[in-house]
C-alpha positions in Angstrom: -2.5 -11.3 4.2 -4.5 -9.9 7.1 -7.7 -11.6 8.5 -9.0 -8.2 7.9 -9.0 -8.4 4.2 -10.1 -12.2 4.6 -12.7 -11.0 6.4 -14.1 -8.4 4.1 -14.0 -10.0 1.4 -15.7 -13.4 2.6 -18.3 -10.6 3.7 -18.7 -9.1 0.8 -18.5 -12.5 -1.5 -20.9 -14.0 1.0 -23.2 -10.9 0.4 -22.9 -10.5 -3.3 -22.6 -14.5 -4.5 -25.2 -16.0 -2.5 -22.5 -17.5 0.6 -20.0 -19.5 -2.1 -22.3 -20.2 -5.0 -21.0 -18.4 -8.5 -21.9 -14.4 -9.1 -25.7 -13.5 -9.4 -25.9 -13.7 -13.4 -25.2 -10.1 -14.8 -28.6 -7.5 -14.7 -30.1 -5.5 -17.8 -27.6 -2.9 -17.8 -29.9 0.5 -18.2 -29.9 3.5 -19.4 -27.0 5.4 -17.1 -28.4 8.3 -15.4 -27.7 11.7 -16.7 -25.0 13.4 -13.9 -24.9 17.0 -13.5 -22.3 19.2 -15.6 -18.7 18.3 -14.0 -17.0 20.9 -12.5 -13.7 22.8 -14.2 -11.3 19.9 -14.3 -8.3 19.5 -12.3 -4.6 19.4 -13.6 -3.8 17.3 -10.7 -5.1 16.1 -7.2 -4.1 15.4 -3.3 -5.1 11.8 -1.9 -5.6 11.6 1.8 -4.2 8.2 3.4 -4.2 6.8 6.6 -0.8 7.6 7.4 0.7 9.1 4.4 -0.3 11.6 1.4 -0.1 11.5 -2.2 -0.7 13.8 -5.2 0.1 14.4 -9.2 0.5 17.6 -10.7 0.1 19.0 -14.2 3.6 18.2 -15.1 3.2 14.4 -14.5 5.0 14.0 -11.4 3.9 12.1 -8.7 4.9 13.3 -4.8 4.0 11.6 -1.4 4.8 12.6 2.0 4.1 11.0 5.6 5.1 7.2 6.3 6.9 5.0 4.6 7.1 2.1 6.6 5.5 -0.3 3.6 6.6 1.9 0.3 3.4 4.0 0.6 5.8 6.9 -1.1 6.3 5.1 -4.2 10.2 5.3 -3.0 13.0 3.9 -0.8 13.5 5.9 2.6 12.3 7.2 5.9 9.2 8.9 6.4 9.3 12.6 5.1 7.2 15.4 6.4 8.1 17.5 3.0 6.7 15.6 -0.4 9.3 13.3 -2.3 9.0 12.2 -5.8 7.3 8.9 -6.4 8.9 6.5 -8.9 5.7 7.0 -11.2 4.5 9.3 -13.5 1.7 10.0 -15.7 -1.5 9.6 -13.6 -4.6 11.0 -14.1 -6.4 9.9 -10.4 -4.7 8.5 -7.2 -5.8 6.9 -4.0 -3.8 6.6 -0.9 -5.2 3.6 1.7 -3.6 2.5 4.6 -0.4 1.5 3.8 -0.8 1.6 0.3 -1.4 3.7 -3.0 -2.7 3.5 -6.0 -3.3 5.3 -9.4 -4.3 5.3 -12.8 -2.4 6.3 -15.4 -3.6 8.5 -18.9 -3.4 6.0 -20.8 -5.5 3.8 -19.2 -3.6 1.3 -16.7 -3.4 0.3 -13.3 -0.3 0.6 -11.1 -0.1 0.2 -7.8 2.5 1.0 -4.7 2.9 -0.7 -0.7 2.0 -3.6 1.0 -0.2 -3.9 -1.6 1.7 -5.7 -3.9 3.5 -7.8 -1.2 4.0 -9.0 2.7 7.7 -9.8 1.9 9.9 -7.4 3.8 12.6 -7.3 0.6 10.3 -6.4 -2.0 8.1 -3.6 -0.3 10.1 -0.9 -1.3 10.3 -1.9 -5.1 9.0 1.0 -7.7 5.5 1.2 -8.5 3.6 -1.8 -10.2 1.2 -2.0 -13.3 -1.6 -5.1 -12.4 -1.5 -6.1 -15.8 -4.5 -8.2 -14.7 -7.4 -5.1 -15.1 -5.5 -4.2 -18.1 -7.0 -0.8 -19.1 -10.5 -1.5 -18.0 -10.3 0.1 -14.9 -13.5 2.8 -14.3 -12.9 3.4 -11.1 -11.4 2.3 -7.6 -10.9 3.2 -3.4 -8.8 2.0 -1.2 -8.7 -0.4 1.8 -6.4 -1.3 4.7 -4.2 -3.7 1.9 -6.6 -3.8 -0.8 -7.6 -2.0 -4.3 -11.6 -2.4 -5.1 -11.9 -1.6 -8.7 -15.1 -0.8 -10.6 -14.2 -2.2 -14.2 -16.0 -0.6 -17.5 -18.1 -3.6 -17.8 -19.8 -2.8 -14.0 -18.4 -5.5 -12.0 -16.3 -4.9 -8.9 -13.1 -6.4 -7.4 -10.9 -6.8 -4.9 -7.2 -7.5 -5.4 -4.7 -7.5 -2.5 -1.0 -9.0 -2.4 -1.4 -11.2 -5.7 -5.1 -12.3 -5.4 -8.0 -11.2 -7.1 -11.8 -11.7 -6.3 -14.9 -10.8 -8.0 -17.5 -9.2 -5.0 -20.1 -7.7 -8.1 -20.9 -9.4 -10.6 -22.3 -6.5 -12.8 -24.1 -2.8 -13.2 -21.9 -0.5 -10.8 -20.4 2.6 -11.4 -18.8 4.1 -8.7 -18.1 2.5 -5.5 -16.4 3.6 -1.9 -14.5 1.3 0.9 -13.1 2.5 4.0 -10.9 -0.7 6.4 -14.3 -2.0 7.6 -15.9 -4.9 6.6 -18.8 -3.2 4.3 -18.5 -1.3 0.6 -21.1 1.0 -1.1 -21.6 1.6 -4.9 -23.7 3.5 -6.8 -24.8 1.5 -9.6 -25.4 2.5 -12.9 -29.0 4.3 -13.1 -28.1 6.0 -10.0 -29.7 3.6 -7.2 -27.2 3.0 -4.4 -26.5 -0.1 -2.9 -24.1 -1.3 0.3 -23.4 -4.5 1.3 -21.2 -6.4 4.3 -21.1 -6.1 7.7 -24.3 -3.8 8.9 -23.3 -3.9 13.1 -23.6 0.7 12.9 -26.7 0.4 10.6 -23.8 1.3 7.7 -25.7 -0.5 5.2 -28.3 2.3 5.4 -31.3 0.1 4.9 -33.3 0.5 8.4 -31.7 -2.2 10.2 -29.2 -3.8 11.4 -28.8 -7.0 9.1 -25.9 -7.9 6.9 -26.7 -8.4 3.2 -26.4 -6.9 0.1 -29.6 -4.0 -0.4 -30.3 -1.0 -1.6 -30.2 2.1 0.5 -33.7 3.2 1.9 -34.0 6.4 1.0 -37.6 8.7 -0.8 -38.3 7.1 -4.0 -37.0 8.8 -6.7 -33.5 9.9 -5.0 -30.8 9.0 -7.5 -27.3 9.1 -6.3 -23.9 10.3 -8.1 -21.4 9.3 -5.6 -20.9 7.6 -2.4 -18.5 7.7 0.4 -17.9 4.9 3.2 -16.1 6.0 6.4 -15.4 4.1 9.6 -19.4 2.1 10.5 -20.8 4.9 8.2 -21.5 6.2 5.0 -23.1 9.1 3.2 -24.6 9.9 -0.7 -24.2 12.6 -2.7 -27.4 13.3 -5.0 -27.3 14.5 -8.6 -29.5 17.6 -7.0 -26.1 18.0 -4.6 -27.7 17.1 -1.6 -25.9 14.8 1.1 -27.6 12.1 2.8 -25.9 9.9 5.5 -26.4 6.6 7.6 -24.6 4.6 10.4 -22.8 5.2 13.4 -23.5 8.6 15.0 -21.3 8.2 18.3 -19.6 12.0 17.2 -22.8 12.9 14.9 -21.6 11.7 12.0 -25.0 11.8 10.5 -25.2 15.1 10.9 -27.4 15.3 14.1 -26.4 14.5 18.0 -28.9 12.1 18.6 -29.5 8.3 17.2 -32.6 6.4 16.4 -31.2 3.4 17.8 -28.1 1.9 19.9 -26.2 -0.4 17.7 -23.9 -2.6 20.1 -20.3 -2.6 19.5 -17.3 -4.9 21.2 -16.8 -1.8 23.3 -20.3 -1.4 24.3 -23.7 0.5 22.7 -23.5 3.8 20.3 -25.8 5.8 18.7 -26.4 5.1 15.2 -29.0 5.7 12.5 -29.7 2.9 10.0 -31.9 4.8 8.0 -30.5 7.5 5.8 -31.3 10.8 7.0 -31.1 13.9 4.5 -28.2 16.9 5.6 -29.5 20.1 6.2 -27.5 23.7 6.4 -25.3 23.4 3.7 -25.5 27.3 1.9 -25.1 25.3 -1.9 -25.1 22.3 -3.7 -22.5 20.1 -2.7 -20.0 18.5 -5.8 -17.9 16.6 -3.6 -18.1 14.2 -0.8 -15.6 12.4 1.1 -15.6 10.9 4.3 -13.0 10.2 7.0 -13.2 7.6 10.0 -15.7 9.9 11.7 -16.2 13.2 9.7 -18.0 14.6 6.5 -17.1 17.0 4.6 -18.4 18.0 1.2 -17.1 20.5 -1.3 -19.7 22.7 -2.6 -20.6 24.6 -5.9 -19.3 27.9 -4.8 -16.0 26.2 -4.1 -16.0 26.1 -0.1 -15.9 23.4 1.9 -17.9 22.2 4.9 -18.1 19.3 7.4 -19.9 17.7 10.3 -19.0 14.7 12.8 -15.8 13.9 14.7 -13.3 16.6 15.4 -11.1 15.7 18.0 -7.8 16.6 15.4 -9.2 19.4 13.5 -10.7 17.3 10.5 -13.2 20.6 10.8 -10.5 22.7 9.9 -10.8 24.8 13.3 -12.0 24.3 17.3 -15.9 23.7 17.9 -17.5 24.1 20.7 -19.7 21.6 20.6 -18.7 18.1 21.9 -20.7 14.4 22.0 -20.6 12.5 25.1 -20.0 8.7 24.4 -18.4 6.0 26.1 -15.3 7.1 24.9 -15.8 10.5 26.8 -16.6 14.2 25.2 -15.4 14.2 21.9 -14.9 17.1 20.2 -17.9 17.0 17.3 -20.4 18.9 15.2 -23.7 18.1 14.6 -24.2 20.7 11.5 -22.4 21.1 8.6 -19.8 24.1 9.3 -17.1 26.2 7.4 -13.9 25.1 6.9 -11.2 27.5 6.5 -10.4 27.1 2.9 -11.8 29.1 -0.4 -11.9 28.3 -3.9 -10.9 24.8 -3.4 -11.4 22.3 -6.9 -10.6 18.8 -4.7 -11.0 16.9 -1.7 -10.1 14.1 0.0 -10.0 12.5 3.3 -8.0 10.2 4.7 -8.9 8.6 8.8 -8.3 11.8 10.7 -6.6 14.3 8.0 -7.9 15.9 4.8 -6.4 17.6 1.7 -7.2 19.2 -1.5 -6.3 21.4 -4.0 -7.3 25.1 -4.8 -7.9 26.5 -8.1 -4.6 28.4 -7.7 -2.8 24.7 -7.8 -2.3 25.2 -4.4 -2.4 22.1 -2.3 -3.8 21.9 0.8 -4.0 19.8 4.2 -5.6 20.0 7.7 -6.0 17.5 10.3 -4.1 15.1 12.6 -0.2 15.4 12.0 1.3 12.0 13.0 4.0 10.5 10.7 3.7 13.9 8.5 1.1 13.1 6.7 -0.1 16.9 6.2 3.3 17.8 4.4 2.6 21.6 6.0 5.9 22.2 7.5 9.3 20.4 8.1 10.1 20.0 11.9 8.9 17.3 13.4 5.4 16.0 13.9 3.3 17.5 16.8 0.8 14.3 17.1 -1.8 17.6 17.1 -4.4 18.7 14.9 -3.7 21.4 12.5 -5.4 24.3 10.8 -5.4 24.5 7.0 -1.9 25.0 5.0 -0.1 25.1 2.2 1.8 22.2 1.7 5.7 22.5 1.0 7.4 22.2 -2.2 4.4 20.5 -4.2 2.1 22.5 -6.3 -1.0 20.6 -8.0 -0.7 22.9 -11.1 
């Protein structure tokens, strides 16, 4: 178990219990806020890891590509470029973490895949796993470094990782996002939004700098549908589809070049904004958000995508001009939302420095940094480059 996970969850536990004392009794539950009409629903869906890629399709099959160092393929064997078939099947959503995935299946259960389940070098590579211990009341769930958060039907969050399960909410969330950091957000469940951890970047998106568990300062009235936490930041999505974001801005991030503050890292001071800021440019409402380590990208109404931030592989989809001078150097960046090259796309997801999704052809799609594979766009060997949008080979979402 890494000090990583110990870390983040002591963080979160200390934020959400009080510092050791028992869960905060459970809140009224209210009304839930009415979300906008979903769009067409998918047959099947691409999940972006850190290393690695996964995906169902309409037939029940489940397919991963990239590393395979832990099991993250859901199969014995080397790392593969090209999808292979996952010893699971029957999933209706799946998210791929660092060097883990996990899904849930039609009928309501959890299963789970990697270094997840176990350290033990022997029993890595063993088939998927149900965790008989959320039984079918799994609502939703993201991934971290080693570690499934799961938003049960009854609005409490957890945490389970290699055999050990921890409460972090006691009650009223309904959708919640964790990147490998040490700090989660969740929407709760009349639409207010609320972070809580580690708040170094301003991440928690409440003005400052202080750890805690609070709610995100944003205009009164501003109710949230999703939320999505990348590396020190995080942005909203609205039920009017508009974006706002918060956190580190070292490769504008937030969606503007400049910061309101310096937030002070171990590798000296960045740019951040701890106050939410509202994203402007974008030519439609946006019905999807994801987030990598440094990069936004939202999928909009009129099924096109676009992104701002951190660029240095491509997670734009194409070259910028622009770049953001930090003490890392001149990062490739953009500070407005642009185009990616993609049309009529139906899913998204991002994993720390690729993205994928699926059109409404069925045609599944990845872009980004091509270490270990992880795009699935071609068969020779990886170019440790950034990529342009392609099709991915030999898997079909529908």
């Amino acid at each position: 178990m890494t000090s990583r996970w110990l870390t983040l969850t002591l963080a979160l536990l200390a934020a959400a219990c009080g510092g050791g004392t028992s869960p905060t009794p459970p809140e009224p539950n209210p009304d839930p806020v009415p979300l906008p009409s979903p769009p067409p629903t998918a047959k099947g869906a691409v999940s972006a890891g850190e290393h690695h890629t996964c995906g169902f399709n309409s037939n029940g099959e489940t397919w991963c590509w990239g590393r395979n160092q832990y099991g993250e393929q859901g199969t014995s064997g080397d790392e593969s470029p090209v999808p292979v078939q996952a010893r699971i099947t029957g999933l209706a959503q799946v998210v791929s973490g660092n060097q883990a995935t996990c899904g849930l299946k039609t009928d309501g259960t959890f299963w789970c895949w990697g270094r997840i389940l176990s350290e033990d070098e022997d029993t890595l590579f063993s088939p998927p796993q149900q965790l008989t211990v959320f039984g079918t009341e799994v609502q939703s769930f993201d991934m971290g470094e080693e570690t499934a958060y799961v938003t049960k039907k009854d609005g409490s969050i957890w945490a389970y990782s290699q055999g050990d399960t921890q409460q972090v909410v006691a009650s009223g969330a309904r959708a919640l996002s964790v990147y490998d950091g040490d700090f989660m957000c969740f929407v709760k469940s009349d639409g207010t939004l609320v972070c809580q951890g580690y708040n170094n970047a301003g991440n928690l998106g409440n003005g400052t700098t202080s750890g805690g568990s609070v709610q995100v300062k944003v205009p009164a009235g501003t109710l949230f549908q999703q939320v999505s936490v990348g590396g020190n930041f995080a942005c909203g999505l609205t039920t009017a589809g508009e974006v706002w974001c918060w956190g580190a801005n070292e490769v504008a991030q937030t969606g503007t070049r400049t910061g309101t503050q310096d937030c002070f890292w171990s590798s000296g001071a960045l740019p951040c904004n701890p106050t939410p800021r509202k994203i402007t440019g974008l030519p439609a409402p946006a019905k999807v958000l994801v987030t990598a380590y440094s990069t936004a990208l939202v999928l909009l109404t009129d099924g096109t995508v676009w992104g701002w931030g951190g660029n240095a592989t491509l997670q734009l989809g194409a070259a910028t001009q622009e770049t953001c001078p930090n003490i890392f150097g001149n990062d490739p960046c953009s500070s407005t939302p642009v185009k990616v090259p993609v049309q009529n796309m139906l899913t998204l997801s991002a994993g720390g420095d690729h993205v994928c999704g699926c059109d409404t052809s069925g045609t599944a799609w990845c872009w980004g940094f091509s270490a270990s594979g992880k795009l699935g766009t071609t068969s020779q060997p990886e170019t440790l480059e950034g990529e342009p949008p392609a099709q991915v080979l030999n898997f079909r979402c529908w």
